[in-house]
mmCIF file of the C-alpha atoms, coordinates in Angstrom:
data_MODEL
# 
_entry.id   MODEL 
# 
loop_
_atom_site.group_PDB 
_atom_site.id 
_atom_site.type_symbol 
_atom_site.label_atom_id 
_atom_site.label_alt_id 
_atom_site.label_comp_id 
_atom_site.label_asym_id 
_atom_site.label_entity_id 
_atom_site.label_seq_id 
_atom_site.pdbx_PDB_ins_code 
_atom_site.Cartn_x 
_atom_site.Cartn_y 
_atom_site.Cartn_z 
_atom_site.occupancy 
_atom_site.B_iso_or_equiv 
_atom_site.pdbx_formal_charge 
_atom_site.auth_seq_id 
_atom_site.auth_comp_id 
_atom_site.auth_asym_id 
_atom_site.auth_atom_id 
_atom_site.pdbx_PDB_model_num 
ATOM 1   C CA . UNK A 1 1   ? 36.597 68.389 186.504 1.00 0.00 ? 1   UNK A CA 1 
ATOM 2   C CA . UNK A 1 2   ? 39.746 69.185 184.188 1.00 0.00 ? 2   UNK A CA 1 
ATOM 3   C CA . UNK A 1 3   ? 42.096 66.547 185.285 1.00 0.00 ? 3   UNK A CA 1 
ATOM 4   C CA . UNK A 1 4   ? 44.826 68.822 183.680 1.00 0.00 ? 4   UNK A CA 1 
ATOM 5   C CA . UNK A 1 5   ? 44.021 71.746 185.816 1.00 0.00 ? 5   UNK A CA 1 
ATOM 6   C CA . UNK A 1 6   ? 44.314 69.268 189.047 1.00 0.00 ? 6   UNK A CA 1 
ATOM 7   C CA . UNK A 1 7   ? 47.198 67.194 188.177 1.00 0.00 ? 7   UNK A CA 1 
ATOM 8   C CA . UNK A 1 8   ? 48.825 71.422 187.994 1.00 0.00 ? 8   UNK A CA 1 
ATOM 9   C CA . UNK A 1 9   ? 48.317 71.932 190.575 1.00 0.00 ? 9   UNK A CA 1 
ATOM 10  C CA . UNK A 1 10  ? 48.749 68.979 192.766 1.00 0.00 ? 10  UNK A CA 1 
ATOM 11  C CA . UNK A 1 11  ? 52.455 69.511 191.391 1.00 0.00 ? 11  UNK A CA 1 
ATOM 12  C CA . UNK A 1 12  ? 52.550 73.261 192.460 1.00 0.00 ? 12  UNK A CA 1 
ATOM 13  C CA . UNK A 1 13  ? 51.297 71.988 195.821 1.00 0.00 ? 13  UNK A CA 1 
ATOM 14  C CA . UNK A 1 14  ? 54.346 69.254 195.906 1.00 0.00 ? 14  UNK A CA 1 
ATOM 15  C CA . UNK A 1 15  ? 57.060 71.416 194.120 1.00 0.00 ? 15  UNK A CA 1 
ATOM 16  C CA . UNK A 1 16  ? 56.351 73.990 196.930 1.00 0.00 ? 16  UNK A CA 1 
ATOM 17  C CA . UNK A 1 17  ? 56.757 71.694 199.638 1.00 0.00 ? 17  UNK A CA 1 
ATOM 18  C CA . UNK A 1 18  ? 60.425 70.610 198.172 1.00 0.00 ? 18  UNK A CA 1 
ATOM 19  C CA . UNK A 1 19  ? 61.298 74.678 197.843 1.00 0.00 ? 19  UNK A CA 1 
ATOM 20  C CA . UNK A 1 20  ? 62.411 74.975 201.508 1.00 0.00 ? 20  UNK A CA 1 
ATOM 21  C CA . UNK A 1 21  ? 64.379 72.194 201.209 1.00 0.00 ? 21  UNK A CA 1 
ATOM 22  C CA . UNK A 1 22  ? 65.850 72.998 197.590 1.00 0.00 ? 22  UNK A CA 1 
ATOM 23  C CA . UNK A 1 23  ? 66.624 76.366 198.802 1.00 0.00 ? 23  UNK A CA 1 
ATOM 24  C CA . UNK A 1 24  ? 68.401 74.750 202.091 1.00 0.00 ? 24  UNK A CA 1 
ATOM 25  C CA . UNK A 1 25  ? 70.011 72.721 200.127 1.00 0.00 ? 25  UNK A CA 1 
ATOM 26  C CA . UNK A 1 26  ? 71.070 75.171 197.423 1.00 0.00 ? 26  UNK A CA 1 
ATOM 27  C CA . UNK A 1 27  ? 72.824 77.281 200.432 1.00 0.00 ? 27  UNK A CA 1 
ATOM 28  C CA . UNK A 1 28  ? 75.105 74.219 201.207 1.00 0.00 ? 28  UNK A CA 1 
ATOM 29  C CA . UNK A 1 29  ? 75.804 73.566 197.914 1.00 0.00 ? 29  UNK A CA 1 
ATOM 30  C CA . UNK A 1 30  ? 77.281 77.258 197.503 1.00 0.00 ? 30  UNK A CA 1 
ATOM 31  C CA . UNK A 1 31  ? 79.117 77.388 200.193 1.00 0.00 ? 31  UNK A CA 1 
ATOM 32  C CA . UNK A 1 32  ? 80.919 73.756 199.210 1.00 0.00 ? 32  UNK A CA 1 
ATOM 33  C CA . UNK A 1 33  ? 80.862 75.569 195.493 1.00 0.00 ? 33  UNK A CA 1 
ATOM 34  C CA . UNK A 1 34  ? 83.015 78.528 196.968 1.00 0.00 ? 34  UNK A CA 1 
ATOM 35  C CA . UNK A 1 35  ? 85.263 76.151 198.961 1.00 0.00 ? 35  UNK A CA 1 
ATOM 36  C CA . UNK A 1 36  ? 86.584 74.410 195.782 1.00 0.00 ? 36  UNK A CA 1 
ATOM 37  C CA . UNK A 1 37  ? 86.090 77.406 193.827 1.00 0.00 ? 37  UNK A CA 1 
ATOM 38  C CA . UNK A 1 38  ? 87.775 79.717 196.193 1.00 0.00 ? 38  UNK A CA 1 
ATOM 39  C CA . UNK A 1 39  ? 90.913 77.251 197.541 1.00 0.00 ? 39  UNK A CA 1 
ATOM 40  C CA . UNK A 1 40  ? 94.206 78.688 197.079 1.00 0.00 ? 40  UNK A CA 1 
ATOM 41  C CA . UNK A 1 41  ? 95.746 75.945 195.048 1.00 0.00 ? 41  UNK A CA 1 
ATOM 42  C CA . UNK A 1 42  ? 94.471 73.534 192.477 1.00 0.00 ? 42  UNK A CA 1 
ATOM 43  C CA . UNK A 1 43  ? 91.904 71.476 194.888 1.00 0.00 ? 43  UNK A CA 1 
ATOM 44  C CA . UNK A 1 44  ? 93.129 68.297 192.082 1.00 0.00 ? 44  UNK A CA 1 
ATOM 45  C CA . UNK A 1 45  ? 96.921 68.774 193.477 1.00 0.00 ? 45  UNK A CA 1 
ATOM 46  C CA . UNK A 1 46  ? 96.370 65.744 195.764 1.00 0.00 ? 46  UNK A CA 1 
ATOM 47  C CA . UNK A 1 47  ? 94.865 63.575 193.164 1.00 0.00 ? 47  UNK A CA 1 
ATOM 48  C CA . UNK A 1 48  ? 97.878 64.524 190.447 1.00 0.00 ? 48  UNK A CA 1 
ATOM 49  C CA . UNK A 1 49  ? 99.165 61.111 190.312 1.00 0.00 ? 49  UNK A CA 1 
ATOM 50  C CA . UNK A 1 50  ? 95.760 58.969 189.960 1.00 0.00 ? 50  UNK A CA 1 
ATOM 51  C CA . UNK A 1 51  ? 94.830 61.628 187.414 1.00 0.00 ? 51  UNK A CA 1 
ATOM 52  C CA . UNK A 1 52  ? 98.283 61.127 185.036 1.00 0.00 ? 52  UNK A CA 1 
ATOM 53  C CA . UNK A 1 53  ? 97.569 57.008 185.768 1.00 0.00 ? 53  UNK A CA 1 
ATOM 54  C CA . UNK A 1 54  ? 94.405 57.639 184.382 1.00 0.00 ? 54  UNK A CA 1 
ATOM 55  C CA . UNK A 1 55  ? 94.993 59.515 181.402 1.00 0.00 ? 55  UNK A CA 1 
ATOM 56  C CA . UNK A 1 56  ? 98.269 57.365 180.791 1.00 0.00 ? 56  UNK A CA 1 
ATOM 57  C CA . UNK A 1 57  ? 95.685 54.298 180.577 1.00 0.00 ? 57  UNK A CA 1 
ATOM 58  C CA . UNK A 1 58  ? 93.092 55.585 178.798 1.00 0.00 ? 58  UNK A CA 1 
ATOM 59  C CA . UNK A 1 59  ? 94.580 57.835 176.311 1.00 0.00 ? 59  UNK A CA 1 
ATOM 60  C CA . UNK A 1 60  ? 91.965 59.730 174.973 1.00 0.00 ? 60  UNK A CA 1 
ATOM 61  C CA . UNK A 1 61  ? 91.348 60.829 178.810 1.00 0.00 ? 61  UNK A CA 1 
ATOM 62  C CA . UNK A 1 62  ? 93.677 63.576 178.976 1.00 0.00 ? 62  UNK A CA 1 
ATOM 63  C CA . UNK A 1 63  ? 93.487 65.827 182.151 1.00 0.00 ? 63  UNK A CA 1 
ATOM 64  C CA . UNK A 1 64  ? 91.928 68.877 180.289 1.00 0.00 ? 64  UNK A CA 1 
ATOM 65  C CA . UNK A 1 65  ? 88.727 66.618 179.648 1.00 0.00 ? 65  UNK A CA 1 
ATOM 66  C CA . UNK A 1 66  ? 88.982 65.215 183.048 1.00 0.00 ? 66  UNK A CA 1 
ATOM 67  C CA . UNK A 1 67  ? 89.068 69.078 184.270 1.00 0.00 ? 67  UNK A CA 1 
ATOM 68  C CA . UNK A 1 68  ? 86.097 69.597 181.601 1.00 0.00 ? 68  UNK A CA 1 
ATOM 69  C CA . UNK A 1 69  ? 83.896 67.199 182.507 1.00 0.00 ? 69  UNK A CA 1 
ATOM 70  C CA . UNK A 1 70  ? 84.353 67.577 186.440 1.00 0.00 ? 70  UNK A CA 1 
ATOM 71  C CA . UNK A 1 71  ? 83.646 71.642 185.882 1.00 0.00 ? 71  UNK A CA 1 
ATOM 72  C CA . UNK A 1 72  ? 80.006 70.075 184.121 1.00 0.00 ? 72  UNK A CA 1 
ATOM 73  C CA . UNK A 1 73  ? 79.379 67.780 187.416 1.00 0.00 ? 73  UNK A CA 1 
ATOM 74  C CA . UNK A 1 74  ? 79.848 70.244 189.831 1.00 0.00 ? 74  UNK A CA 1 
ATOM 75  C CA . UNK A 1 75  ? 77.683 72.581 188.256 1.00 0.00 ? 75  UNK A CA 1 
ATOM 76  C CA . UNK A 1 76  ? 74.781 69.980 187.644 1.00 0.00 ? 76  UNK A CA 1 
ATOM 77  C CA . UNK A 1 77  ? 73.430 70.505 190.900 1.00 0.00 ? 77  UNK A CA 1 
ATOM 78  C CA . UNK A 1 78  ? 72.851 73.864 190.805 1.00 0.00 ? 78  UNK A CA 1 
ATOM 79  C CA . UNK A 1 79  ? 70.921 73.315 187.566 1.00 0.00 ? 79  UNK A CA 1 
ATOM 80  C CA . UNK A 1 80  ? 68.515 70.860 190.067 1.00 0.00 ? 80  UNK A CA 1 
ATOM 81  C CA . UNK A 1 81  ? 68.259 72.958 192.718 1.00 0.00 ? 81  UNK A CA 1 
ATOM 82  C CA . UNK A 1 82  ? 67.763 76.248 191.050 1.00 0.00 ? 82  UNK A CA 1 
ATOM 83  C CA . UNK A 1 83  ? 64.953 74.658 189.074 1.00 0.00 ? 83  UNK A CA 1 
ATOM 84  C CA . UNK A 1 84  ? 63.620 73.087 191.912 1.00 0.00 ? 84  UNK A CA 1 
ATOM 85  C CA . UNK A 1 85  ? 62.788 76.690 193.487 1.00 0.00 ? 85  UNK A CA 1 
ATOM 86  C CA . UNK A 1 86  ? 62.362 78.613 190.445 1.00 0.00 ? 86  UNK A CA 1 
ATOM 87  C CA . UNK A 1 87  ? 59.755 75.906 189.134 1.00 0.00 ? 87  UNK A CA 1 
ATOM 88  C CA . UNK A 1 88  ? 58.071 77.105 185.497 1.00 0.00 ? 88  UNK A CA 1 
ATOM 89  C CA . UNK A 1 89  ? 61.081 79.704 185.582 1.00 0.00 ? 89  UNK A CA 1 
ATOM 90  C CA . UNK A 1 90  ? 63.345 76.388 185.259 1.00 0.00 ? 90  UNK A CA 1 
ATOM 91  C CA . UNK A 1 91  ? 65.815 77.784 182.648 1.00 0.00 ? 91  UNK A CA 1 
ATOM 92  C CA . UNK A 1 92  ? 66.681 80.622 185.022 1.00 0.00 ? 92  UNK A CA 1 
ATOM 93  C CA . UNK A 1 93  ? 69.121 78.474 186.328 1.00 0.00 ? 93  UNK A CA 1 
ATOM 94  C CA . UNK A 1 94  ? 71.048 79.130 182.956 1.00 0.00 ? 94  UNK A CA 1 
ATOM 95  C CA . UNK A 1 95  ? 72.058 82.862 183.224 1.00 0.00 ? 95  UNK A CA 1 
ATOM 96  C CA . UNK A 1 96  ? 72.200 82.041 187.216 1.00 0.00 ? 96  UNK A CA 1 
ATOM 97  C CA . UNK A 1 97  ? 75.021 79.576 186.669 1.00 0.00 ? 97  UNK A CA 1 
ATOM 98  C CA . UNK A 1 98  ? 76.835 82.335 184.196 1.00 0.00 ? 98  UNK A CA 1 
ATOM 99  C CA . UNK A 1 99  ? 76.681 84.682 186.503 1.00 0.00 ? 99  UNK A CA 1 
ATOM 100 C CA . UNK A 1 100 ? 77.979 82.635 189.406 1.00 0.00 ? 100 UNK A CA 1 
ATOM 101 C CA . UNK A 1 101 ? 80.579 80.670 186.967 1.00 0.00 ? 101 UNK A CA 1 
ATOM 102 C CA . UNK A 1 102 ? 81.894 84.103 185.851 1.00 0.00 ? 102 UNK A CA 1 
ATOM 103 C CA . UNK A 1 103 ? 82.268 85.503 189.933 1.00 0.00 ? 103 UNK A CA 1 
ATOM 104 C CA . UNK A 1 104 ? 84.232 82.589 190.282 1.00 0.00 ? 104 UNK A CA 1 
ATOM 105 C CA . UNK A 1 105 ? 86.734 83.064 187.280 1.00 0.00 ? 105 UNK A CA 1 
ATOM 106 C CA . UNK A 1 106 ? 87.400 86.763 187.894 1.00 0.00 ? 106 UNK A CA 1 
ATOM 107 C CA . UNK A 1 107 ? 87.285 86.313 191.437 1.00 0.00 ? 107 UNK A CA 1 
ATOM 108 C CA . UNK A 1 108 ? 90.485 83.304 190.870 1.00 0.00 ? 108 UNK A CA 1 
ATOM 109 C CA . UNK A 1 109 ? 92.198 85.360 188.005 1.00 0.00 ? 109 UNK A CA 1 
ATOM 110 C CA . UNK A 1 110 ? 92.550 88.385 190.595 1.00 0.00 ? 110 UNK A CA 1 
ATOM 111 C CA . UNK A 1 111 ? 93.407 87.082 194.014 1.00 0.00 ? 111 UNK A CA 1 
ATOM 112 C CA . UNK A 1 112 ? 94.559 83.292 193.279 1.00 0.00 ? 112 UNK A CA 1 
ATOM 113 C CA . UNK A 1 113 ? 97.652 83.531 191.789 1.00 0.00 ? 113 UNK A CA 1 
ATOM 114 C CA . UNK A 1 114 ? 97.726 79.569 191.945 1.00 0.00 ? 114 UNK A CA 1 
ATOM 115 C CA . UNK A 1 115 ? 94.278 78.954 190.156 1.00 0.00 ? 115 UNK A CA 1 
ATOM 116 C CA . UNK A 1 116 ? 93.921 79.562 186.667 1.00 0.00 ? 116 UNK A CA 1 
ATOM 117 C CA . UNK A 1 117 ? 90.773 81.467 185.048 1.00 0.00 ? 117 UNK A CA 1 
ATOM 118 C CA . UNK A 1 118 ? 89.363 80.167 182.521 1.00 0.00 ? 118 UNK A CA 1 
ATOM 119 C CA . UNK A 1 119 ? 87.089 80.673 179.459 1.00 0.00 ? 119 UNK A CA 1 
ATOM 120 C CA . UNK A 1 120 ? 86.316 77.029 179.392 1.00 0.00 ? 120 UNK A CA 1 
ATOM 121 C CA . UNK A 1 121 ? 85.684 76.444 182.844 1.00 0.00 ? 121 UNK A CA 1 
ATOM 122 C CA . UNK A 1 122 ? 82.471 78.703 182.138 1.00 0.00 ? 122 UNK A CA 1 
ATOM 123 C CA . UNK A 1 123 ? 81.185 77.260 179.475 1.00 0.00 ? 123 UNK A CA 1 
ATOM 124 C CA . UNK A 1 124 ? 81.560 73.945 181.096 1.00 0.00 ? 124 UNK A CA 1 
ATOM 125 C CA . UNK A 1 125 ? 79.734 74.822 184.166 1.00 0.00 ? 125 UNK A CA 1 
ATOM 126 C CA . UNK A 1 126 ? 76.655 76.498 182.248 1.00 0.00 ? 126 UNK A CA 1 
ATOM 127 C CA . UNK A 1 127 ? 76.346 73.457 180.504 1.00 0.00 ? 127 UNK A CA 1 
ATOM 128 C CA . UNK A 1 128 ? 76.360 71.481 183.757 1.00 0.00 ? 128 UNK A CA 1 
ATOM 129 C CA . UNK A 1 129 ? 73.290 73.812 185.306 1.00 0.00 ? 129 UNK A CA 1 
ATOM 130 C CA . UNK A 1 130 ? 71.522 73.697 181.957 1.00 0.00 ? 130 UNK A CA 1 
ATOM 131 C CA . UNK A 1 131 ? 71.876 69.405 181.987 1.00 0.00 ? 131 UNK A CA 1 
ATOM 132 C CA . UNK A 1 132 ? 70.716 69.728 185.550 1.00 0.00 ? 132 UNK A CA 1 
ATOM 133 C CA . UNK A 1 133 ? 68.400 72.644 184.858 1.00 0.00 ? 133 UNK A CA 1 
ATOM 134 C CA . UNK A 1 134 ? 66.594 71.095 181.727 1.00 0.00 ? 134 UNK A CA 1 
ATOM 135 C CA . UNK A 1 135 ? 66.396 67.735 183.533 1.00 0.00 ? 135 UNK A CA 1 
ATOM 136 C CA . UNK A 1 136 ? 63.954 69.851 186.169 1.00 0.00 ? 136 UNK A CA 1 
ATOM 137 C CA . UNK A 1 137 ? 62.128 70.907 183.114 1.00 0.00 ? 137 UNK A CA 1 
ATOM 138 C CA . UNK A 1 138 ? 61.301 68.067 181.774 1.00 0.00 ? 138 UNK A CA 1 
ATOM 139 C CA . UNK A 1 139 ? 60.793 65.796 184.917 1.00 0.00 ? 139 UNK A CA 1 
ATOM 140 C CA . UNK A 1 140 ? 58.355 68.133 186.340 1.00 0.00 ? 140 UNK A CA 1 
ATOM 141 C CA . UNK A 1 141 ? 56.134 67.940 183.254 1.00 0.00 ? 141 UNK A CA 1 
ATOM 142 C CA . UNK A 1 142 ? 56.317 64.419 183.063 1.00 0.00 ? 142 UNK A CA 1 
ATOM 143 C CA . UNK A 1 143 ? 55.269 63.944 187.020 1.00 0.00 ? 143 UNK A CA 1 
ATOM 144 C CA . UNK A 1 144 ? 52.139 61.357 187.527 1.00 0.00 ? 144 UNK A CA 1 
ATOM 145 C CA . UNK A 1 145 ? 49.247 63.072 189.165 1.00 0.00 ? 145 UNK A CA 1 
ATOM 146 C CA . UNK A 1 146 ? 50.018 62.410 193.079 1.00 0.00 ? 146 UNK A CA 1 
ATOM 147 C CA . UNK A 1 147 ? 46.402 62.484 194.238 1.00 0.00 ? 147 UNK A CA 1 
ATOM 148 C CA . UNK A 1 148 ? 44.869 59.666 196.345 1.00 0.00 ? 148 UNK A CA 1 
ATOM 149 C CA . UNK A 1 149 ? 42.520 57.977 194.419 1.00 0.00 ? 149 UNK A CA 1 
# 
C-alpha cells in the first residue's frame, strides 16, 4: 500500500470535513471585515489616547506602524480560512485578499469622507492573507497521517 497515497488522502477526507466550517466561518469574518472596514469614522478614534501613550513610550512605535501592523492582523484570518476551503489552491487566498483589500479602499476613498484610502493599507493586508495563507500551505503538508492504527 503507498502510505503516501493514504496519508493524501486521509487529509482530503479531514480538510473537507473543516470546509463547512471554514466557509461558515469565513462569512462571519467578512461581515466583521466590512464593519471595521466600512465604519464611518476611524474605528481607532476611541483608542486615540492609549495609542499616543503607547507610541510616546515606546518610540519607535509610532501610530503608522501600529496602523500597519493591525491592517496585517486583520487580514491573517482570511489567509486561514481561504486556504482552509481552497485546500491545494492555498495561495488563492493572495489575489482574494487584493481584491477584497482594494473594494475596501475605493469603497472608503468614495463614500467615507472620514476614512482615509490607502496604498499601504493594501499591501499590508495582502501580506496578512499571504502569512495566514502560506501558514495553510505549509501546515497541511506537514499534517501526521490521522488513521487509526
Amino acid at each position: 500500500m503507498d502510505t503516501n497515497a493514504s496519508a493524501t488522502s486521509i487529509r482530503d477526507t479531514d480538510s473537507s470535513r473543516r470546509r463547512p466550517i471554514a466557509a461558515v466561518l469565513l462569512g462571519l469574518y467578512a461581515l466583521a471585515l466590512a464593519a471595521i472596514a466600512f465604519w464611518p469614522v476611524p474605528i481607532d478614534r476611541g483608542i486615540a489616547r492609549l495609542l499616543r501613550a503607547i507610541s510616546e513610550a515606546v518610540p519607535w512605535l509610532t501610530y503608522p506602524r501600529i496602523e500597519f501592523g493591525a491592517n496585517v492582523a486583520m487580514f491573517v484570518p482570511l489567509g486561514i480560512l481561504a486556504g482552509l476551503i481552497l485546500r491545494r489552491r492555498w495561495i488563492l487566498a493572495v489575489p482574494l485578499a487584493l481584491a477584497a483589500s482594494g473594494v475596501i479602499e475605493v469603497g472608503q476613498a468614495l463614500f467615507l469622507t472620514q476614512r482615509t484610502a490607502s496604498l499601504l493599507d493594501v499591501v499590508a493586508n495582502v501580506l496578512g492573507a499571504a502569512f495566514g495563507a502560506v501558514l495553510v500551505g505549509v501546515t497541511s503538508r506537514n499534517m501526521p497521517d490521522t488513521r487509526a492504527r
